[in-house]
C-alpha positions in Angstrom: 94.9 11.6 56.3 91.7 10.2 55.0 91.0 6.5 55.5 89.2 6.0 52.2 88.7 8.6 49.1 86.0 8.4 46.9 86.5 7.3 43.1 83.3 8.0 40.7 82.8 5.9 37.5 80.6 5.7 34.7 79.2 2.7 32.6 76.5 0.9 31.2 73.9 -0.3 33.2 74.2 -3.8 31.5 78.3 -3.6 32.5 78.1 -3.1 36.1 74.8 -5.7 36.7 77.1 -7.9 34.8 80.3 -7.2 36.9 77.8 -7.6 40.3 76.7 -10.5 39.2 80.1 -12.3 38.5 82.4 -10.9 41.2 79.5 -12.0 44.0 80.5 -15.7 42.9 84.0 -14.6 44.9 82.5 -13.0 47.5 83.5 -9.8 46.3 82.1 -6.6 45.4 82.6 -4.2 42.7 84.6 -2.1 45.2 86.2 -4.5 45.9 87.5 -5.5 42.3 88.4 -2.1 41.4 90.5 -1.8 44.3 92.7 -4.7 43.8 92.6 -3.5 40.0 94.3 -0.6 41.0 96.6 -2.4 43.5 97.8 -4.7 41.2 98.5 -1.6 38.8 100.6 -0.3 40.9 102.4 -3.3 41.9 103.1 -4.2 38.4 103.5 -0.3 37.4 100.7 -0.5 34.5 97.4 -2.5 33.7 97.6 -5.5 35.2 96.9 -7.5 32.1 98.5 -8.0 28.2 96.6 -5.9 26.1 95.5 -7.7 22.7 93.3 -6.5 19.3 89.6 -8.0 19.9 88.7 -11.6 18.5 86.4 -11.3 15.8 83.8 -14.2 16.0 84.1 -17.3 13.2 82.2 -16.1 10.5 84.4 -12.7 10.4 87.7 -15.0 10.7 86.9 -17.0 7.9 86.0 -14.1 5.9 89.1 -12.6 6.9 91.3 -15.2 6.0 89.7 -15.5 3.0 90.7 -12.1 2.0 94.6 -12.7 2.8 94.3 -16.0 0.8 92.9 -14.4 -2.4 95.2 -11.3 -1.5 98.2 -14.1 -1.4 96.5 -15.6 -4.8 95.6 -18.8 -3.1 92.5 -18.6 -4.2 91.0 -17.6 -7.1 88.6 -14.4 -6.8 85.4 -13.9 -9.0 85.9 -10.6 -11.3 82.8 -8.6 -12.3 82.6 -6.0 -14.9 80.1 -4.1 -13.6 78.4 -3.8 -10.1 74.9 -4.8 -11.7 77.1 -8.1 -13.0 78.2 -8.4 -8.9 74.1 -7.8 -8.1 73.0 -10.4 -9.9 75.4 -13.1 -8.9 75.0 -12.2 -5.2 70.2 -12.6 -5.9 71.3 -15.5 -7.6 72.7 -17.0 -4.6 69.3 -16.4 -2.4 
């Protein structure tokens, strides 16, 4: 039986300088990451980590919240009649 076996990935250039960078603070390589990745996988018997929708950064939050609070009528919306009505409000604000 084979002592090691080979395992071929692909990513970005910026991603693995990135992952160099960070996992030499430990005194670890890449290798050695993924290995204990995959260890832990199996030791767990799935991805060793909670899975979880991305954060969106503050500006998108806010914006966000916004929506549910007008959505919730917590807060009153602005009402156009026309999109050229919307235009001109939104150049008026530059």
């Amino acid at each position: 039986m084979a002592r090691s076996a080979d395992l071929h990935i692909r990513l970005d250039p910026e991603t693995k300088a990135g992952a160099e960078q960070l996992y030499s603070t430990f005194g670890i390589t890449v290798t050695d990451a993924v290995t204990m990745f995959l260890r832990q996988s199996l030791l767990v018997g799935g991805l060793p980590f909670e899975l979880r929708r991305p954060r969106y950064n503050a500006e998108t939050e806010a914006a966000m919240q916004e929506a549910r609070d007008m959505m919730a009528g917590k807060v009153h919306a602005k009402v156009y009649a026309s999109v050229a009505e919307m235009n001109a409000d939104i150049d008026a604000d530059d």
